[in-house]
C-alpha positions in Angstrom: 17.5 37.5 -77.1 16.0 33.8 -77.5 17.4 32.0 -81.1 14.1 32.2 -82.6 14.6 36.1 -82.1 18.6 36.8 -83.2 19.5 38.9 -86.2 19.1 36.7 -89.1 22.6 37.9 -90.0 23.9 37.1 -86.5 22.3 33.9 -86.3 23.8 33.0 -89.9 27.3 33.7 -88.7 27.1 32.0 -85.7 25.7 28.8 -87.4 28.2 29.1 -89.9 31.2 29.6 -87.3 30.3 27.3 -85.5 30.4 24.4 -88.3 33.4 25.9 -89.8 35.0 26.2 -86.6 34.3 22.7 -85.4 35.9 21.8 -88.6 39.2 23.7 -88.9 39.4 25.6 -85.6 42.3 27.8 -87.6 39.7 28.8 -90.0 39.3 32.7 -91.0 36.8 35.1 -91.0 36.8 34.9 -94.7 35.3 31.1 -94.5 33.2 31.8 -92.1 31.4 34.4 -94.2 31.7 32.4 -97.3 29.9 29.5 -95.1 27.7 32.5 -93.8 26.8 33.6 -97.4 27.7 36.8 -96.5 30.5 39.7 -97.1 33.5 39.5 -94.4 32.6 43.1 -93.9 28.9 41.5 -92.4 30.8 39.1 -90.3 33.3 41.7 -88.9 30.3 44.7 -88.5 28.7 42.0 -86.3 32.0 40.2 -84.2 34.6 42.2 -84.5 37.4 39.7 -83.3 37.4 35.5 -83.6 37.0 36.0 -79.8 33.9 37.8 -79.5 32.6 35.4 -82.5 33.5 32.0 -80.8 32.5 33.7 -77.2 28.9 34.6 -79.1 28.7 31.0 -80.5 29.3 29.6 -76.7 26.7 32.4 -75.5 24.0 31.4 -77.4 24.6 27.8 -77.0 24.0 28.3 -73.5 20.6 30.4 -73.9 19.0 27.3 -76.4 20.7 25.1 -73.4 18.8 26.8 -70.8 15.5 27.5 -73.3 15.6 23.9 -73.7 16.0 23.0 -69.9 13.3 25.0 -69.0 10.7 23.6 -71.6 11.9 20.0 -70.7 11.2 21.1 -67.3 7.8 22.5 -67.6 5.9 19.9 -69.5 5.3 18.5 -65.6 6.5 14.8 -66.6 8.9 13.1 -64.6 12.6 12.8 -64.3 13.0 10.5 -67.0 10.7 12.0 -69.4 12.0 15.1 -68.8 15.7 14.1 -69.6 14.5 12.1 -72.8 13.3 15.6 -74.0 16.1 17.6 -72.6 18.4 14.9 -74.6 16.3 15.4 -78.1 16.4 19.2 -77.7 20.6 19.3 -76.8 20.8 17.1 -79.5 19.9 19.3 -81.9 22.0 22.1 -80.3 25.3 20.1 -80.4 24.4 19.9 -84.3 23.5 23.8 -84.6 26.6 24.3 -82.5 29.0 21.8 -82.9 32.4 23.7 -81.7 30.9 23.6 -78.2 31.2 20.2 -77.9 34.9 20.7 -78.2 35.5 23.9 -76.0 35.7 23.7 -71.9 32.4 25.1 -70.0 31.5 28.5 -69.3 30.3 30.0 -66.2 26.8 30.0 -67.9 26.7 26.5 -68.9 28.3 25.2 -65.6 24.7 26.3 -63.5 22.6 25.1 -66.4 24.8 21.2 -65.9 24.4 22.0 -62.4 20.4 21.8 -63.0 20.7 19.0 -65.0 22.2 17.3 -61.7 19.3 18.4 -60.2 17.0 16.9 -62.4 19.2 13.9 -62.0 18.8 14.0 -58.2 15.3 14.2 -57.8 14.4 11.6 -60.1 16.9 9.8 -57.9 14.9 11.0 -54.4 11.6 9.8 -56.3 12.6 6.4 -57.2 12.1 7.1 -60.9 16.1 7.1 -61.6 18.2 4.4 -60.4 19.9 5.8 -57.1 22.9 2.9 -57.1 24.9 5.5 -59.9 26.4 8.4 -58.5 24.2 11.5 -60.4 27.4 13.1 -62.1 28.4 9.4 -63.6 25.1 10.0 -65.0 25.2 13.1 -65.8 28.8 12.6 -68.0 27.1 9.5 -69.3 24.6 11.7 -71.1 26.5 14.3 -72.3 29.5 12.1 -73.4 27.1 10.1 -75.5 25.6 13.2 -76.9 29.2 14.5 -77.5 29.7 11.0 -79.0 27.1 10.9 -81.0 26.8 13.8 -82.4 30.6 14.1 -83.6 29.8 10.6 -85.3 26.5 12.3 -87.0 29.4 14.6 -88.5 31.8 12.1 -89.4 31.8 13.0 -93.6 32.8 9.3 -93.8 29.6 7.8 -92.4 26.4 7.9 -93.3 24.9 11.3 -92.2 22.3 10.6 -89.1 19.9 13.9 -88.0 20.2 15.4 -84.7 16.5 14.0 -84.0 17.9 10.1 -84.7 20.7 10.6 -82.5 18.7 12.8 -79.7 16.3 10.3 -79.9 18.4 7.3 -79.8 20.6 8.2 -77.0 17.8 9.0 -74.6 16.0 5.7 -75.5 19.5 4.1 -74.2 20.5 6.5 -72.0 17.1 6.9 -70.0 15.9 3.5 -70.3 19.5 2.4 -68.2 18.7 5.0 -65.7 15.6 4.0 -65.0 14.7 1.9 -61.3 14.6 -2.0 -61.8 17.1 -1.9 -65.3 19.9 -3.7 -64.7 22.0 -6.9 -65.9 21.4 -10.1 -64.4 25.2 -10.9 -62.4 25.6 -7.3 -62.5 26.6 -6.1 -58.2 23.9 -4.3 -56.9 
């Protein structure tokens, strides 16, 4: 099922677990439905354990991931246009989903980074991306500033910053540093 298409219910729970989650990762099902707006019965009808909830959450993470990947992809621009839009749309996934930026990979998510690296690669072959940093350095550059960034846009004692700002932000760094010819004067070739 693609987001746009989930069970309102589900997709309430699973927005609401996952920022309750990310928050007090000892939370109950209780706050989660209060979050959710919803009876516990709801929440339990639809995830029957905290497992299949938080493995749900990291499920349809991955599906927006690869949704996103695969419009990023299909605009036809190049490698660094397409990560700039790839970075914008993850952005606002890490902010839909934040307890996925503090749980390890899945299977599902380790082909979609493995596409990513790809992308990475061929902008590399092209000459678009600079070829001098190894594509995973890259690659954990980009997501460790979206991790970054995004746990920052959370911080309650800062000023709140949408997922758009820091999407948009990070790939205007990010991108901008991997493209050919950007580098600092003195810095080893």
């Amino acid at each position: 099922m693609e987001p746009h298409q989930l069970g309102a219910p589900h997709r309430r729970i699973l927005l609401a677990a996952a920022r309750v989650l990310a928050d007090d990762p000892a939370a109950s099902m209780q706050q989660v439905a209060d979050e959710a707006q919803l009876a516990r019965p709801t929440v339990y009808g639809c995830y029957p354990t905290r497992v299949a909830l938080v493995e749900a959450i990291g499920h349809e993470a991955a599906k927006e991931f690869a949704a996103a990947l695969g419009h990023a992809r299909a605009a036809g621009d190049g490698a660094a246009a397409t990560l700039a839009r790839l970075i914008r749309e993850l952005a606002r996934i890490g902010a839909d989903y934040p307890i996925v930026l503090q749980t390890p990979h899945t299977q599902d998510v380790d082909g979609l980074v493995a596409r990513v690296d790809e992308l990475i690669e061929d902008g590399q072959a092209a000459g678009e991306l600079r070829g001098d940093v190894a594509s995973d350095v890259l690659r954990h550059a980009l997501f460790g500033a979206l991790s970054a960034g995004l746990r920052l846009a959370r911080d309650p004692e800062r000023p709140q910053v949408d997922s758009d700002v820091v999407g948009t932000q990070i790939a205007a760094v990010l991108v901008e540093g991997m493209r050919v010819g950007v580098r600092e004067k003195g810095a080893p070739a």
